[in-house]
C-alpha positions as YAML, in Angstrom:
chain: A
units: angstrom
residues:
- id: 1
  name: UNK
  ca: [-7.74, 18.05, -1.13]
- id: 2
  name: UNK
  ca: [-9.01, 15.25, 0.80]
- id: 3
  name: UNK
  ca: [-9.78, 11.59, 0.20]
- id: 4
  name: UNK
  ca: [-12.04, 9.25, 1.80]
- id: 5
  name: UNK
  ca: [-10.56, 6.07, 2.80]
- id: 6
  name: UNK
  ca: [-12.01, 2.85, 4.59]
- id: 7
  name: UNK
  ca: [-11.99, 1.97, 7.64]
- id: 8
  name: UNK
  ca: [-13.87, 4.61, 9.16]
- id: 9
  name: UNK
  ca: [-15.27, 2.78, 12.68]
- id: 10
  name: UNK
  ca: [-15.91, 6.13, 14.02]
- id: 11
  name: UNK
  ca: [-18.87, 7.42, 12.61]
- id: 12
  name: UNK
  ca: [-20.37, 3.98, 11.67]
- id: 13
  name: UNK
  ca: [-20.99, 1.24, 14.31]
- id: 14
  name: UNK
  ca: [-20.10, -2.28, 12.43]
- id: 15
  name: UNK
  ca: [-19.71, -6.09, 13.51]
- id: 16
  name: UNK
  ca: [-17.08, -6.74, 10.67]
- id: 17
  name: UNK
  ca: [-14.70, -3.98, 8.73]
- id: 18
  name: UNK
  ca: [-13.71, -4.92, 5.22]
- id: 19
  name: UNK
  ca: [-13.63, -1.45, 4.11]
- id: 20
  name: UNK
  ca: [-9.73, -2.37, 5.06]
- id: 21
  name: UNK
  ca: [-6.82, -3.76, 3.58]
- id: 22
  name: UNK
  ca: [-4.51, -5.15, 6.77]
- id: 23
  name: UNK
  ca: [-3.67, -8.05, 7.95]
- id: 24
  name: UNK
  ca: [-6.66, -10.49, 9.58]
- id: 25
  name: UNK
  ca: [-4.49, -11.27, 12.73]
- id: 26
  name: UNK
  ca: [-4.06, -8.12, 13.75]
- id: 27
  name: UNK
  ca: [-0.93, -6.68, 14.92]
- id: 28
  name: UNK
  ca: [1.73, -9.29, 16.61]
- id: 29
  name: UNK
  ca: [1.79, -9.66, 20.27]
- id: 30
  name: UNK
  ca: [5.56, -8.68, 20.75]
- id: 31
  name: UNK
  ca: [4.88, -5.50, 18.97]
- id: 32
  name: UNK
  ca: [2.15, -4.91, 21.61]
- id: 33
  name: UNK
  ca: [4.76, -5.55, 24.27]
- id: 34
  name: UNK
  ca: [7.40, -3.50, 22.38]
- id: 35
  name: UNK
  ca: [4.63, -0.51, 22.64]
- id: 36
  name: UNK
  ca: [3.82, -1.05, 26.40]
- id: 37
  name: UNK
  ca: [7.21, -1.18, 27.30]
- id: 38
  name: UNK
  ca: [8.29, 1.98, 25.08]
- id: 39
  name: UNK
  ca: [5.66, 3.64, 27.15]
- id: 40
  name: UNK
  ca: [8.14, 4.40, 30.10]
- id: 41
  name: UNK
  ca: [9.92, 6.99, 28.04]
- id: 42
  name: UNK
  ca: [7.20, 8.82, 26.62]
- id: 43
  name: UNK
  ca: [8.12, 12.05, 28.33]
- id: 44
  name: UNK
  ca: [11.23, 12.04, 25.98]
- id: 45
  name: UNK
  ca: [11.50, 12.83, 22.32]
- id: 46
  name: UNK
  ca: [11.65, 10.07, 19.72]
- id: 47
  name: UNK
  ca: [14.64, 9.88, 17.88]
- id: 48
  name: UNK
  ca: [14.88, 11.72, 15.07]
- id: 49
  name: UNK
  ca: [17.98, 9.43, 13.49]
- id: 50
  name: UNK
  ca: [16.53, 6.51, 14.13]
- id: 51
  name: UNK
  ca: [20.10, 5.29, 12.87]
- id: 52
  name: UNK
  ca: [19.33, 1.27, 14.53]
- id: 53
  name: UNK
  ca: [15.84, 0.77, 13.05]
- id: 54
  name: UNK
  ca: [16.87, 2.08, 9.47]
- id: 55
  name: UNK
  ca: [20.00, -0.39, 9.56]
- id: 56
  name: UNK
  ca: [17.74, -3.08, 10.47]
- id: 57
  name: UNK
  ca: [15.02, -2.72, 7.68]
- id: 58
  name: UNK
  ca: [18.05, -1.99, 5.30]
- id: 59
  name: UNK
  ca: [19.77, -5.43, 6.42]
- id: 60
  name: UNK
  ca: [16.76, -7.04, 6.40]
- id: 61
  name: UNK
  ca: [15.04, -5.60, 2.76]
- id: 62
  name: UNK
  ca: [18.36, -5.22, 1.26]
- id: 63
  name: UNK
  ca: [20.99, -7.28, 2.27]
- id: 64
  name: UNK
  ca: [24.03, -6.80, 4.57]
- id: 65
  name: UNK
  ca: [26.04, -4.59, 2.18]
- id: 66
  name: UNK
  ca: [22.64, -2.02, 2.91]
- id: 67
  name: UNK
  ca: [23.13, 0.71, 5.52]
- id: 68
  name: UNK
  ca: [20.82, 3.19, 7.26]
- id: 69
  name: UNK
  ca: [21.52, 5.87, 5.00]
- id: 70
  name: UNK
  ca: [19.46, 3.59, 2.01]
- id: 71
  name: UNK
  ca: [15.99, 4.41, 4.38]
- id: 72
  name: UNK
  ca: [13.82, 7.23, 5.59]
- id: 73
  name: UNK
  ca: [11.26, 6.41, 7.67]
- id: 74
  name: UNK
  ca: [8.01, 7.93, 8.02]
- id: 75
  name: UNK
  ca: [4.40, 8.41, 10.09]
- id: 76
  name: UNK
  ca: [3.48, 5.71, 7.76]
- id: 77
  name: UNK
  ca: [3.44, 5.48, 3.62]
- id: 78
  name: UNK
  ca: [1.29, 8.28, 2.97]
- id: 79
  name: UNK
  ca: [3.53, 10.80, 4.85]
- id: 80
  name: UNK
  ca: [6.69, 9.63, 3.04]
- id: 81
  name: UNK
  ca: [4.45, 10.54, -0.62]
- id: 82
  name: UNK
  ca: [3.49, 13.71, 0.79]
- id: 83
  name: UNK
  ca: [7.07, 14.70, 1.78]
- id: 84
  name: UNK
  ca: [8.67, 13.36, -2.13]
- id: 85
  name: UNK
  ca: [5.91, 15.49, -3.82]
- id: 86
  name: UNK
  ca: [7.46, 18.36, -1.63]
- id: 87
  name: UNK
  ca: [10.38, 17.76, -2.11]
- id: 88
  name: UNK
  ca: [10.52, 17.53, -5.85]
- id: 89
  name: UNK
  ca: [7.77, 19.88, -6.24]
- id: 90
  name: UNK
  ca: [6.73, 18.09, -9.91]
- id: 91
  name: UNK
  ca: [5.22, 20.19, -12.03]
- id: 92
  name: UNK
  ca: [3.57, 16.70, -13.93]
- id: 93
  name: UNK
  ca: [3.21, 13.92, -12.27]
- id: 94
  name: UNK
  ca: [1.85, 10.07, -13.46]
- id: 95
  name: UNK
  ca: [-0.20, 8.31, -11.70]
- id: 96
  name: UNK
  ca: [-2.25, 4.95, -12.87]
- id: 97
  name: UNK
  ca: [-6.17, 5.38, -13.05]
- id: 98
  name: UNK
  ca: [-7.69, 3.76, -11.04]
- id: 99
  name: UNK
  ca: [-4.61, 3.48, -7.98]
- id: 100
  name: UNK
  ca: [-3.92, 4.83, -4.74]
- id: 101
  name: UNK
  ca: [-5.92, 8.73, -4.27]
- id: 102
  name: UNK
  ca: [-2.60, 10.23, -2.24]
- id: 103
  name: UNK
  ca: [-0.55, 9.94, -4.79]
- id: 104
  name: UNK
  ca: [-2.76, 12.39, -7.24]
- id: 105
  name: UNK
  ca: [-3.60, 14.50, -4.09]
- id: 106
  name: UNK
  ca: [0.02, 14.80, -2.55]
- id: 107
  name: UNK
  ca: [0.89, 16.16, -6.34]
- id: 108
  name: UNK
  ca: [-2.07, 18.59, -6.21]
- id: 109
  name: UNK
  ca: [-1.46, 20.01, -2.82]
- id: 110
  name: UNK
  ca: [2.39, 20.63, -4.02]
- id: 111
  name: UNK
  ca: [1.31, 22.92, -7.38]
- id: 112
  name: UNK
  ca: [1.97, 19.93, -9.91]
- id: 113
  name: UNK
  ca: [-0.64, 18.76, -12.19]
- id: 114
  name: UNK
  ca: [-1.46, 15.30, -12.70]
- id: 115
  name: UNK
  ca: [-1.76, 13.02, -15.81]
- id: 116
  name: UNK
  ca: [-3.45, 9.47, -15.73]
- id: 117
  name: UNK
  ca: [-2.12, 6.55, -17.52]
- id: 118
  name: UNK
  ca: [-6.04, 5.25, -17.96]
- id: 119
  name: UNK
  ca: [-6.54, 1.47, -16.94]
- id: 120
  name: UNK
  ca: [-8.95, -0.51, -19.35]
- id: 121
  name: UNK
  ca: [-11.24, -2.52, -18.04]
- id: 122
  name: UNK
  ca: [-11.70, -5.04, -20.85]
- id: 123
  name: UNK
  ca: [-7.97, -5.65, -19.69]
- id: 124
  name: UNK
  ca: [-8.85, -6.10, -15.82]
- id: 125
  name: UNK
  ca: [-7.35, -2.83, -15.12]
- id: 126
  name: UNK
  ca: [-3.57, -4.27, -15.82]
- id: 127
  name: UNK
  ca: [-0.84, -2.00, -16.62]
- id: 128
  name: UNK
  ca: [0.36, -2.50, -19.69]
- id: 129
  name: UNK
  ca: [3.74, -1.86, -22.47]
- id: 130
  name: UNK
  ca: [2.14, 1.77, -23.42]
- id: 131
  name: UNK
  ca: [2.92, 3.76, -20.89]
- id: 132
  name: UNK
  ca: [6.48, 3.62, -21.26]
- id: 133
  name: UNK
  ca: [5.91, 5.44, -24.47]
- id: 134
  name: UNK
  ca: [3.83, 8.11, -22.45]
- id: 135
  name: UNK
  ca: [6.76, 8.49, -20.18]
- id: 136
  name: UNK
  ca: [8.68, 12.04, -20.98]
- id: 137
  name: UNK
  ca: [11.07, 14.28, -20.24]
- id: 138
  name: UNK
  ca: [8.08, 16.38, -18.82]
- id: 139
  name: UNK
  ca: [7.02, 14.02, -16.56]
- id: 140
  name: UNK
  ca: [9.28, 14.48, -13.69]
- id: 141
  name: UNK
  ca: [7.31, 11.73, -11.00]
- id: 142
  name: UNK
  ca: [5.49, 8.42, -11.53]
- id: 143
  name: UNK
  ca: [3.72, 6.80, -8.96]
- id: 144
  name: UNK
  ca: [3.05, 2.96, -9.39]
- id: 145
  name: UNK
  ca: [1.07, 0.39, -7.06]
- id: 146
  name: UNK
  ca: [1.93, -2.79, -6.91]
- id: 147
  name: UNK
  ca: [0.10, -4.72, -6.64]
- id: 148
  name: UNK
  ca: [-1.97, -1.95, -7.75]
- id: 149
  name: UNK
  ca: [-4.36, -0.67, -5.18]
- id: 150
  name: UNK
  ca: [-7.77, -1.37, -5.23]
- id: 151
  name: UNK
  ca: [-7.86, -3.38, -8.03]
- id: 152
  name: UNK
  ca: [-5.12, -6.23, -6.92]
- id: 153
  name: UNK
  ca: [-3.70, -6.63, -10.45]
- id: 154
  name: UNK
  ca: [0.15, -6.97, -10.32]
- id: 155
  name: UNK
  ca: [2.67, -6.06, -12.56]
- id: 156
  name: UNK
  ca: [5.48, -8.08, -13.76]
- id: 157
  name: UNK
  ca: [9.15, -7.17, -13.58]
- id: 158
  name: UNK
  ca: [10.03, -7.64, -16.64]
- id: 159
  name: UNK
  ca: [6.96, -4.61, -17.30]
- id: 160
  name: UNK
  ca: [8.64, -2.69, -14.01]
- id: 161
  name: UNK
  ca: [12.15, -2.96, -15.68]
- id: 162
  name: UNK
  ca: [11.09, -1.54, -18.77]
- id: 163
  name: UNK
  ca: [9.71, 1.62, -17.19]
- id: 164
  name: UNK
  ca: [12.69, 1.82, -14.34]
- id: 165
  name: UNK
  ca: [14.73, 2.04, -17.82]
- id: 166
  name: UNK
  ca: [12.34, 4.63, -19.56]
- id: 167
  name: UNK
  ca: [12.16, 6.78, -16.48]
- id: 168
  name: UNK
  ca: [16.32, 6.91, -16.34]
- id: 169
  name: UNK
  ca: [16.11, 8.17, -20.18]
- id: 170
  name: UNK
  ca: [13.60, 10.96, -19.04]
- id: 171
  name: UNK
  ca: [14.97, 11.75, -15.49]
- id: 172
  name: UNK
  ca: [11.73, 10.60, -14.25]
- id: 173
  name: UNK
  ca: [11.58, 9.37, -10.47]
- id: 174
  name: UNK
  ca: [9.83, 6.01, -9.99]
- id: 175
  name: UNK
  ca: [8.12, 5.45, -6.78]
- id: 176
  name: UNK
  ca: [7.30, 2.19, -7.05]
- id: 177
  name: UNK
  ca: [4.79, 1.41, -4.07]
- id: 178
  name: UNK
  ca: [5.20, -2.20, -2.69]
- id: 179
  name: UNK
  ca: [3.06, -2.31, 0.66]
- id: 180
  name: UNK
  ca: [0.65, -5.31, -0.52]
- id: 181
  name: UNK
  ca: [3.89, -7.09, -1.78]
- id: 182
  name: UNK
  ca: [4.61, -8.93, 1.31]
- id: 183
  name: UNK
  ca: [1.19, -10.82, 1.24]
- id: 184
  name: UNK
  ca: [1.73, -12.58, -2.03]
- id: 185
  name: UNK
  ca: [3.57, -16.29, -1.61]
- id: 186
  name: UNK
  ca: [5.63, -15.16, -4.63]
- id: 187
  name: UNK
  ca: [6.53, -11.68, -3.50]
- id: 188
  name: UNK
  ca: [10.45, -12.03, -4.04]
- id: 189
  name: UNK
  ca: [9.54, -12.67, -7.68]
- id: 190
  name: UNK
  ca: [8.10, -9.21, -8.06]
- id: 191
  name: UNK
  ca: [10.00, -6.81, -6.15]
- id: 192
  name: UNK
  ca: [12.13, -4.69, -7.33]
- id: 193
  name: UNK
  ca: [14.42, -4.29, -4.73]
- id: 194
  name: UNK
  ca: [17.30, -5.63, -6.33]
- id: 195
  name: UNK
  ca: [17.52, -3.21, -8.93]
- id: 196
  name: UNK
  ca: [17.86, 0.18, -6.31]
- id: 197
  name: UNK
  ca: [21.62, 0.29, -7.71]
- id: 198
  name: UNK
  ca: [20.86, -0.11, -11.70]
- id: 199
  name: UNK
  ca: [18.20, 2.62, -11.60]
- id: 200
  name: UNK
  ca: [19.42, 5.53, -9.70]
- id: 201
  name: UNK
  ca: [15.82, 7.66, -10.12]
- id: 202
  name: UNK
  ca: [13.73, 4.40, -8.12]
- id: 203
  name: UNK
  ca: [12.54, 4.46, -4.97]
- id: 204
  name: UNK
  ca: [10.52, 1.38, -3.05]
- id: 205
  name: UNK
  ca: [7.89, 2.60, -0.59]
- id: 206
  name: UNK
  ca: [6.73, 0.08, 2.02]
- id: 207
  name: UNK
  ca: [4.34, 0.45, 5.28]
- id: 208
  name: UNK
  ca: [4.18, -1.94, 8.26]
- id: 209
  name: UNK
  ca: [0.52, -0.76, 8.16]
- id: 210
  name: UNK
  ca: [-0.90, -3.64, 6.14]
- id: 211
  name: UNK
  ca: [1.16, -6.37, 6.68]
- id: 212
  name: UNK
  ca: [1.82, -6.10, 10.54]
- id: 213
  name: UNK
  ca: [-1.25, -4.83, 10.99]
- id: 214
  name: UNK
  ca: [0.13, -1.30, 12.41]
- id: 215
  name: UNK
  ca: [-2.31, 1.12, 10.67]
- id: 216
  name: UNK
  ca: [-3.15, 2.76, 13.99]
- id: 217
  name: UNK
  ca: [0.63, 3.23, 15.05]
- id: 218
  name: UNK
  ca: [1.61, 4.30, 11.58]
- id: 219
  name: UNK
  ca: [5.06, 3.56, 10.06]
- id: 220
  name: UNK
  ca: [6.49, 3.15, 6.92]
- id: 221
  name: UNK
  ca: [9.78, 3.78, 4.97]
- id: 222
  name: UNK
  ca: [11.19, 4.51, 1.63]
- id: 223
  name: UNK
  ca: [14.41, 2.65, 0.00]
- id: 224
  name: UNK
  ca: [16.61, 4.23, -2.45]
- id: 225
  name: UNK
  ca: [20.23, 3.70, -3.50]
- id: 226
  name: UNK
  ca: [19.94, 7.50, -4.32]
- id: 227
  name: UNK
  ca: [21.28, 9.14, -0.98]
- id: 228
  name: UNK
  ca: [21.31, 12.43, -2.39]
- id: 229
  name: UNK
  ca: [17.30, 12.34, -3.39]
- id: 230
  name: UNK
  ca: [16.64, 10.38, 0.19]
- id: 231
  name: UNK
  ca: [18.65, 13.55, 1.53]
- id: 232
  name: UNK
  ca: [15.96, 15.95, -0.32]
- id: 233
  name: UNK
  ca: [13.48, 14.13, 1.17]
- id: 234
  name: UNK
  ca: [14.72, 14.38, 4.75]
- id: 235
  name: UNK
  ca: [14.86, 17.96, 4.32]
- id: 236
  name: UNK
  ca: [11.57, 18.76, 4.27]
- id: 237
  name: UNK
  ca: [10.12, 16.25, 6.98]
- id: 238
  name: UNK
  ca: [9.30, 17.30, 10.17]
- id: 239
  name: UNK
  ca: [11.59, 16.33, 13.38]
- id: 240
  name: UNK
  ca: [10.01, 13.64, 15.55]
- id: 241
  name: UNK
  ca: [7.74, 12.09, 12.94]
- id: 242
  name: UNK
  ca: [8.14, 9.10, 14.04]
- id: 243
  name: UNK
  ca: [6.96, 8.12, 18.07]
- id: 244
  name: UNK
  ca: [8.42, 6.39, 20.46]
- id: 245
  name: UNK
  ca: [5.83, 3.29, 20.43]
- id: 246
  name: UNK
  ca: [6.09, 3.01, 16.63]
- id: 247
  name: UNK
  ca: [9.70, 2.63, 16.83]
- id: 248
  name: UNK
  ca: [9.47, 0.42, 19.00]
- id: 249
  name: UNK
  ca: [6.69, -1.44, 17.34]
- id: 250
  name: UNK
  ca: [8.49, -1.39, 14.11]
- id: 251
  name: UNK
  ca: [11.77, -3.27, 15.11]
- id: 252
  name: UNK
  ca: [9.75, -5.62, 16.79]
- id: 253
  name: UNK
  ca: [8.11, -6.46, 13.42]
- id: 254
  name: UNK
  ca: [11.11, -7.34, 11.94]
- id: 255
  name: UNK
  ca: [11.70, -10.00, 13.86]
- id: 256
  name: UNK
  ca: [8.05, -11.46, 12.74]
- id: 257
  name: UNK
  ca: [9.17, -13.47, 9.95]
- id: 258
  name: UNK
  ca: [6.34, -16.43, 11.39]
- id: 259
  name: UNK
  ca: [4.22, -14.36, 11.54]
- id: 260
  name: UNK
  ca: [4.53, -13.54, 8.04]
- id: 261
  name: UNK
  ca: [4.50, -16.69, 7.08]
- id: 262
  name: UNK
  ca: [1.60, -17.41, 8.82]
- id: 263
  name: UNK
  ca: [-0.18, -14.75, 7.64]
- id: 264
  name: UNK
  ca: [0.64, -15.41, 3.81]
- id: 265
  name: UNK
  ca: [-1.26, -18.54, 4.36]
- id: 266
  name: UNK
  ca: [-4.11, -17.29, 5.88]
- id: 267
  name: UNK
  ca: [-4.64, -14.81, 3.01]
- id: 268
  name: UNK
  ca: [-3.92, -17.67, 0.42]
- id: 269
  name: UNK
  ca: [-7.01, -20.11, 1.87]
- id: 270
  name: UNK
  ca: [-8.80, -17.28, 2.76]
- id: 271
  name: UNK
  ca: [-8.96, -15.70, -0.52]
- id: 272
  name: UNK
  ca: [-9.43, -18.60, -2.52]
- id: 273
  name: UNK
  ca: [-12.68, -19.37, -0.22]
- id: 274
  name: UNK
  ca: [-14.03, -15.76, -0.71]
- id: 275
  name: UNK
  ca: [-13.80, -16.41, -4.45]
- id: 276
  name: UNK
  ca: [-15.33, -19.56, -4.91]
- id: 277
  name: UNK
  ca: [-17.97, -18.27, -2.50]
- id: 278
  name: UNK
  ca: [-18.40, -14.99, -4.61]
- id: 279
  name: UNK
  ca: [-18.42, -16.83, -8.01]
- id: 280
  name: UNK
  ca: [-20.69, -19.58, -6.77]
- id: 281
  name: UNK
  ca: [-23.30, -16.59, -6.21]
- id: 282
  name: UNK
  ca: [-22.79, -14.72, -9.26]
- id: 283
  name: UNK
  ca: [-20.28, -11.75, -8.36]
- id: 284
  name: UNK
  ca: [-18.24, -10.26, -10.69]
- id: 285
  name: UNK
  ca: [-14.52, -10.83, -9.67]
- id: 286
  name: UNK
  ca: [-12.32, -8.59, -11.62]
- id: 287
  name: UNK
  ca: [-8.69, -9.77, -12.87]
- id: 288
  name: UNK
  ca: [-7.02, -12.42, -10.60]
- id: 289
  name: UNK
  ca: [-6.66, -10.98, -7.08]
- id: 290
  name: UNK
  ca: [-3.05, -11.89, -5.39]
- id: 291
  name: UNK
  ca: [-2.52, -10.21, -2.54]
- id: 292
  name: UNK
  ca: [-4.85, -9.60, 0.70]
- id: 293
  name: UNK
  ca: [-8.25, -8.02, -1.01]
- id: 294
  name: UNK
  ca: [-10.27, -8.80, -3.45]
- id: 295
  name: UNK
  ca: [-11.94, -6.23, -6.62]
- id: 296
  name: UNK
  ca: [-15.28, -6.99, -7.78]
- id: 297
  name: UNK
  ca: [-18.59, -5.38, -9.61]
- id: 298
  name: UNK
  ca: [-21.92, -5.45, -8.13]
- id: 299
  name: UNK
  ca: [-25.16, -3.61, -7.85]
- id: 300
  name: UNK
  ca: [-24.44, 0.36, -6.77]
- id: 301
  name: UNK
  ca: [-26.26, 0.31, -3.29]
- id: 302
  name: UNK
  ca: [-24.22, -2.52, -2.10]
- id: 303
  name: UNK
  ca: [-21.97, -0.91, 0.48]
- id: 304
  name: UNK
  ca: [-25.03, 0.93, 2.05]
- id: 305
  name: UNK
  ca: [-27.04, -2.13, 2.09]
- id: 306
  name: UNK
  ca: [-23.94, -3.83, 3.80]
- id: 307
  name: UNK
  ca: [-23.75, -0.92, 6.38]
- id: 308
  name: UNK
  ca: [-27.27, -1.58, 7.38]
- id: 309
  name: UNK
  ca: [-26.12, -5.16, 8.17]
- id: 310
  name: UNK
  ca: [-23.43, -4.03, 10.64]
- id: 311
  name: UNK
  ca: [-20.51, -4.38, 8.19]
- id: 312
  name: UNK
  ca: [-18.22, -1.66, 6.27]
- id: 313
  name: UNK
  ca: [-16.98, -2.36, 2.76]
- id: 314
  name: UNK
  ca: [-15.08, 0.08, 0.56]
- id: 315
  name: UNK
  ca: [-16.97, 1.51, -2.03]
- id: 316
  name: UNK
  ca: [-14.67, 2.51, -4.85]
- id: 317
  name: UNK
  ca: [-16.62, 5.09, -6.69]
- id: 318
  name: UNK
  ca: [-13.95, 8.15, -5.11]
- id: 319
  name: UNK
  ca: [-11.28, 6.02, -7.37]
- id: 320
  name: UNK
  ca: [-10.59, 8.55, -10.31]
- id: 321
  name: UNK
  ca: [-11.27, 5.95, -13.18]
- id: 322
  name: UNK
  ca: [-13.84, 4.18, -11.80]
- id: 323
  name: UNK
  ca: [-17.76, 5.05, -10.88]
- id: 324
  name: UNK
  ca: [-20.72, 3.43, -8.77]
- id: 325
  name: UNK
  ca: [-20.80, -0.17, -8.78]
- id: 326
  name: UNK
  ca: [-17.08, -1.12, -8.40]
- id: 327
  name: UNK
  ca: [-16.23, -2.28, -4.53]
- id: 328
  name: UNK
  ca: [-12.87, -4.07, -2.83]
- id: 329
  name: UNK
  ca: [-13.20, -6.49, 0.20]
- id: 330
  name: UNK
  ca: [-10.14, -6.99, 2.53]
- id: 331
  name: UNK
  ca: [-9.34, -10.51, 3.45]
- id: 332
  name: UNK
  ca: [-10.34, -11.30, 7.17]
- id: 333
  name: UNK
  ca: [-10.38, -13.85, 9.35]
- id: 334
  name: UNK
  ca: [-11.87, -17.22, 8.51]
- id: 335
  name: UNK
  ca: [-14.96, -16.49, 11.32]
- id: 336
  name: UNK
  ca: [-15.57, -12.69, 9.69]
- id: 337
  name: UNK
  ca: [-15.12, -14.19, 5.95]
- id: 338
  name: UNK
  ca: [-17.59, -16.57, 6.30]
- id: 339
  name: UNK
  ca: [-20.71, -14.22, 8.01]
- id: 340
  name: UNK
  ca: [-19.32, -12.09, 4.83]
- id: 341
  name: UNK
  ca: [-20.71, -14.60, 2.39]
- id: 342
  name: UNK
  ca: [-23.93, -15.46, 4.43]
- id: 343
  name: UNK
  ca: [-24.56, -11.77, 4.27]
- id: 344
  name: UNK
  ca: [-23.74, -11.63, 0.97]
- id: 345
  name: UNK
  ca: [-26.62, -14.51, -0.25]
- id: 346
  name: UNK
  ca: [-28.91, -12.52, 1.99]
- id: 347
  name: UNK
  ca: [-28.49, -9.36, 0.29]
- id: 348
  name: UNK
  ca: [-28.32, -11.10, -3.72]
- id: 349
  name: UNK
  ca: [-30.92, -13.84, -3.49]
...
């Protein structure tokens, strides 16, 4: 089982992707160097500990007390959900619907079946109190987004803590997936990093895909205070996931904390010009976006119509909950935003 994604350059020729999520400034220019340099040992194997770069993203997402052994790191996100499902081999699974497609399709591939906590439109497609009463003791993974991708809505903690606590009762895993987190001003207010050691059975996924702009290089890692389940995990990766240059890459990116900052915001004044622009003309925003794209309604032929104008956006209809009509911008940079809306009152008016 495959999924489409955006960002497919390759078979169409565009001016402008927004079929994409990352960040609008690219990747940083010491992770470039950190890549070029790498280069010089590319006839040797990466390291398969990677002991140094999992200390430092430990240190750095959880605090000093964190060690290596609290991380696995992976050939981005998406590997890291693959190698969980096959690890646990669940024979149920949750997954939100609309959210993420790997999730339901790294389940699938494994021999687990999938059940869908069903997001409401009338509600914005917002998570809400039920599903912690849908949580059982045959539900032996749940996969949450958040902020949920595509549809940008955001869950509190106070909802997150409620289902961390359900999910102990049933022996559920929680992976709680918080790549979009960084690009929110409030992130620290959401995360549930802090809470690794109350809830043995959560996990935190994050990718340096989106927010460093690394989707190409591919790296991301999972946090748990479980060793033994992060063990599990390990077992069933394959040696030398991760390469040279995205090691490399990856503890340059930790140093980026201006850049971060930087980036937060451009996404901030960015988005709120997008939706003023949008509403001015008549778009359907849904909910209140927050992080770095934004979910909206419009007429069905929109993407193609777009395409013929030289730019990709991601048409959500492949979103199990959703249909034809329902579409997700990524924030870009100021210059690509703004022939966005011009091409936009082209293709409405």
């Amino acid at each position: 089982m495959r999924s489409n994604h955006g960002g497919d350059i390759y078979r169409n020729r565009v001016d402008f992707d927004f079929s994409v999520n990352v960040n609008p400034y690219g990747m940083p220019e010491s992770c470039e160097r950190a890549i070029i340099s790498s280069l010089k040992n590319a006839s040797c194997y990466p390291d398969c500990e990677m002991t140094e770069l999992r200390a430092k993203i430990a240190q750095k997402e959880l605090g000093d007390k964190a060690t290596a052994e609290n991380v696995i790191c992976g050939n981005g996100a998406s590997e890291l959900i693959y190698a969980l499902c096959q690890a646990q081999l669940p024979l149920q699974a949750m997954v939100t619907a609309p959210t993420f497609k790997e999730y339901e399709a790294a389940v699938r591939i494994n021999g687990g079946i999938v059940l869908y906590e069903a997001l409401e439109e009338l509600n914005a497609f917002a998570l809400t109190e039920s599903i912690v009463d849908h949580i059982t003791e045959e539900v032996e993974l749940l996969f949450l987004c958040n902020p949920n991708n595509p549809t940008g809505q955001v869950m509190s903690r106070e909802l997150l803590i409620k289902i961390a606590e359900r999910c102990e009762q049933t022996d559920t895993f929680l992976c709680l997936d918080e790549c979009f987190l960084p690009f929110m001003d409030d992130e620290e207010d959401y995360t549930m990093k802090g809470y690794l050691s109350e809830f043995p059975h959560l996990m935190i996924l994050k990718a340096f895909t989106k927010i460093y702009g690394m989707a190409g290089i591919r790296f991301g890692y999972l946090l748990s205070e479980n060793k033994e389940l992060l063990e599990t995990i390990r077992g069933v990766m394959q040696p030398w996931n991760v390469s040279i240059p995205a090691q490399a890459a990856a503890m340059a990116a930790l140093d980026e904390d201006e850049y971060v900052r930087k980036t937060k915001k451009l996404v901030r004044e960015e988005r709120e010009y997008l939706l003023s622009e949008m509403k001015k003309l008549g778009v359907e925003i849904i909910g209140e976006p927050k992080a770095n794209y934004i979910f909206f309604k419009a007429a069905d032929d929109l993407a193609a119509r777009f395409l013929e104008k030289g730019v990709l956006i991601r048409s959500c209809n492949n979103y199990t909950g959703l249909g034809e009509g329902y579409f997700r911008i990524g924030i870009r940079t100021p210059e690509a935003n703004r022939a966005f809306i011009d091409i936009l009152k082209e293709l409405i008016s």
